[in-house]
DOVEX-450721 format. One record per residue (C-alpha): x, y, z. Coordinates in steps of 0.1 Angstrom, whole numbers, padded with zeros to 4 digits, always signed. Layout:
N
XYZ;...
This chain:
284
-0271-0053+1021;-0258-0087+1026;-0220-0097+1033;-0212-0096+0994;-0193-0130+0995;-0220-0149+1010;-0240-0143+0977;-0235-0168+0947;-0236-0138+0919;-0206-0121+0937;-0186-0150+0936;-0194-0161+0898;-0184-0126+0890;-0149-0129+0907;-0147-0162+0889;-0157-0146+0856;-0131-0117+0862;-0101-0150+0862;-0116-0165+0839;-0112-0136+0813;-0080-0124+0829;-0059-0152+0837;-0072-0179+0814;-0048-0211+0810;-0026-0193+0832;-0002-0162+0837;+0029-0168+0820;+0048-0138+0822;+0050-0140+0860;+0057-0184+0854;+0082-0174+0830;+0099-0146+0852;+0095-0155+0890;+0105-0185+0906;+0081-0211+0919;+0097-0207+0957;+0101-0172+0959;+0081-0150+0981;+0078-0113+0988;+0054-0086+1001;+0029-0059+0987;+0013-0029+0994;-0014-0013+0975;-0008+0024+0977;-0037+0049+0971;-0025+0077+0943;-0065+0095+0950;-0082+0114+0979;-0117+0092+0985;-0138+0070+1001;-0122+0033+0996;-0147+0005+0991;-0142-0031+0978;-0120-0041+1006;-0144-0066+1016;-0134-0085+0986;-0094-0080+0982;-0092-0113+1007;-0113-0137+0988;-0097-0127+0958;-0059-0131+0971;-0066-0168+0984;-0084-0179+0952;-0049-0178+0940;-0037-0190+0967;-0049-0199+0999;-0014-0193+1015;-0012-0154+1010;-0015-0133+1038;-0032-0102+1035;-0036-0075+1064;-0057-0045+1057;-0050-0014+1067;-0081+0006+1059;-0120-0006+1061;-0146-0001+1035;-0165+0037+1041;-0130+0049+1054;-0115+0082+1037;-0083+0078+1024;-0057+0105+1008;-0029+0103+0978;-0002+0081+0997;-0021+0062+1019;-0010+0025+1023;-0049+0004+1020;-0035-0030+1023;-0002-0054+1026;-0003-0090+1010;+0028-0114+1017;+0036-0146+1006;+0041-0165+0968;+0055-0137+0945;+0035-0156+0914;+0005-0157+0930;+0003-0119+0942;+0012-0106+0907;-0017-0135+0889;-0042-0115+0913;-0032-0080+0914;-0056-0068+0884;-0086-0086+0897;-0079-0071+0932;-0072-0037+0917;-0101-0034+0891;-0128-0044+0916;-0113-0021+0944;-0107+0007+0920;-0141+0004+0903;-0160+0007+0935;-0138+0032+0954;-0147+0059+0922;-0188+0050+0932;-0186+0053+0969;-0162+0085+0963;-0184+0103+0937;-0215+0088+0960;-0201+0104+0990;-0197+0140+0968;-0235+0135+0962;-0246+0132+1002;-0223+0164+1010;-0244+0185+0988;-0274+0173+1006;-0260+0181+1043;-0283+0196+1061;-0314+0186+1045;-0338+0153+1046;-0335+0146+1010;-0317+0110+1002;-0296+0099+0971;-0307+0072+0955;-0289+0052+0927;-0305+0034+0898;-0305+0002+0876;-0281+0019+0851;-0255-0003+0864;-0229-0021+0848;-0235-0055+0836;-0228-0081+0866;-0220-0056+0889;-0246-0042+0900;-0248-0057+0935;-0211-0046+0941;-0219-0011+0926;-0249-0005+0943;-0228-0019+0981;-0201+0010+0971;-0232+0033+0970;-0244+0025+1003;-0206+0027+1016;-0203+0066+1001;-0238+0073+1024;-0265+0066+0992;-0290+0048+0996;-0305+0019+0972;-0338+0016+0952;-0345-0015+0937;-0323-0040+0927;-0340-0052+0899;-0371-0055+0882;-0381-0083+0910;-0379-0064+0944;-0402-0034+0934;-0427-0022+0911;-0417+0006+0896;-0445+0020+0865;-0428+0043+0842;-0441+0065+0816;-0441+0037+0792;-0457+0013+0813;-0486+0040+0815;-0486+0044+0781;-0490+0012+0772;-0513-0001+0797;-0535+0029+0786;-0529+0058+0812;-0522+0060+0851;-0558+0049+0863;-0554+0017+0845;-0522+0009+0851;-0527+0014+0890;-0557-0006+0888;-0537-0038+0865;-0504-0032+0892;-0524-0039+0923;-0549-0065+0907;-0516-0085+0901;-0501-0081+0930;-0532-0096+0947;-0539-0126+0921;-0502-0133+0929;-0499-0128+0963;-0469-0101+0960;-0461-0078+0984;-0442-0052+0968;-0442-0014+0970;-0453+0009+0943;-0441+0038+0927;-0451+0056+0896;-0440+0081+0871;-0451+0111+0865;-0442+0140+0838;-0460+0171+0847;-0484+0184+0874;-0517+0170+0861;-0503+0133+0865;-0494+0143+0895;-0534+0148+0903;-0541+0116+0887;-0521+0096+0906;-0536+0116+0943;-0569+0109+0925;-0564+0074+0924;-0542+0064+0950;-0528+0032+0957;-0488+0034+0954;-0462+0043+0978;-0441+0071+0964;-0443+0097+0934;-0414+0098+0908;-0415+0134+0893;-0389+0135+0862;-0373+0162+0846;-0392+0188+0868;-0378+0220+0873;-0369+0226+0908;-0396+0257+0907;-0423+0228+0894;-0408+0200+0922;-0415+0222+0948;-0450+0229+0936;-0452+0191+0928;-0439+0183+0964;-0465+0203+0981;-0494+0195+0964;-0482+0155+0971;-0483+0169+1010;-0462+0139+1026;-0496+0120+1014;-0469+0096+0998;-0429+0099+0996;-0415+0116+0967;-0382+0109+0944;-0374+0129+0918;-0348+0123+0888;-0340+0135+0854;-0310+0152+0844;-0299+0161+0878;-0264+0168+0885;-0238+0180+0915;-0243+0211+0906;-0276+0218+0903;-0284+0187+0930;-0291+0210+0960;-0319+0236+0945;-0339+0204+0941;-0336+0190+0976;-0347+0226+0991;-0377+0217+0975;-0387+0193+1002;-0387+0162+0978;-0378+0125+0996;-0351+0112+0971;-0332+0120+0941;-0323+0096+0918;-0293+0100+0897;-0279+0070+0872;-0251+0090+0876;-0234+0071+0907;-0227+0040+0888;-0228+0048+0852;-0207+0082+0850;-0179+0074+0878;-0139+0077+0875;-0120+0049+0887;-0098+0056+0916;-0060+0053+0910;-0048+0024+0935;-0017+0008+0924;+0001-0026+0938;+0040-0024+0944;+0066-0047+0960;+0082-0036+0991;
């Protein structure tokens, strides 16, 4: 993925998160702190996990204030444990304390992803199955939350509706069943001169044989399959096309369905069931 601060949506977000935050200003710290006086920071880890959102913490600082100095101690992807000192920040007392939350929410936010991400990929050690996240993202943060992914060892599917085709069950509904909406997908994707991969849904074992029937797409989602079915499913496919499957999947049951065989799990869970991890931002 990209350097997250050379794209425009990152940087309206951070501007979104002042705007809401600090608003006409912050007056406790004008009220309480001298214009002149200056100090230094840490923020302190009070979690064991993978950090992530580093990449950020400078921008953030020096949208305050260009004249803070921040020195980080730790990198995105590294592991860090209760105590550990991530970063220092020195200069304007004001300023440090205007950005602490911003800093803090974003870091926080996508150290809990990359952490529980990184829980995911340990349950898979061993075998060629990937972890995949989803679109069930939160709003406006889904580039950020789906970078912490890739830092805890996931892997991405799409971004958004515009980088893949992905037909669900409802699109085969609609559309009248998986023949046809094959058939519609790539007839589009040539009248409009897309190259884009495709992946269908399927819900049991006989739209499984539709879909090798037809042909034409690049991988097979299999949802809510029983890990008995998804190896059946998986073997019948053959490696004729890759194979994801998703549903109600969780840490606990996550390996019995990758010693199936199957290519990728998805689980919504990454980004839209994650804890926060406790940083906190102290003078020293």
């Amino acid at each position: 993925m990209e350097n997250l601060l050379n794209n425009a949506l990152v940087k309206q977000l951070i501007d979104i998160a002042f705007a809401e935050d600090i608003g006409e200003g912050d007056h406790t710290s004008l009220a309480t702190i001298n214009a002149n006086e200056a100090g230094k920071s840490i923020i302190v880890a009070k979690d064991n996990g993978i950090i992530a959102g580093l990449a950020l913490v400078e921008y953030i600082f020096k949208k305050v204030d260009p004249t803070l100095v921040v020195k980080l101690l730790k990198n995105d992807g590294d592991e860090i444990a209760y105590g550990d000192v991530v970063l220092e920040v020195s200069g304007s007392s004001r300023s440090m304390l205007t950005a602490e939350r911003t800093v803090l929410n974003f870091v926080q936010r996508l150290s809990g992803v990359a952490s529980l991400t990184a829980k995911y990929v340990a349950e898979l050690k061993g075998l060629h199955t990937q972890i995949l996240d989803t679109r069930k993202t939160t709003p406006g943060m889904r580039l950020l939350e789906k970078y912490a992914v890739k830092i805890g060892g996931g892997a991405n599917h799409r971004i958004g509706l515009y980088d893949m085709i992905l037909i669900k069950d409802n699109h085969v509904d609609f559309s009248g069943g998986i023949t046809s909406a094959i058939a519609r997908t790539q007839k589009y994707l040539q009248d409009n001169n897309l190259n884009l991969n495709i992946e269908i849904e399927t819900r049991t074992l006989e739209e499984v044989k539709q879909v090798l029937a037809v042909g034409g797409v690049h991988r097979i989602m299999l949802d809510n399959f029983s890990p008995e079915l998804l190896r059946e499913a998986v073997a019948l496919i053959d490696g004729k096309y890759e194979t994801e499957a998703s549903g109600g999947i969780t840490l606990q049951t996550l390996r019995s369905y990758a010693e199936t065989g199957v290519d990728f799990i998805s689980s919504g869970a990454l980004t839209h069931s994650v804890k926060a991890m406790d940083l906190s931002m102290r003078a020293v």
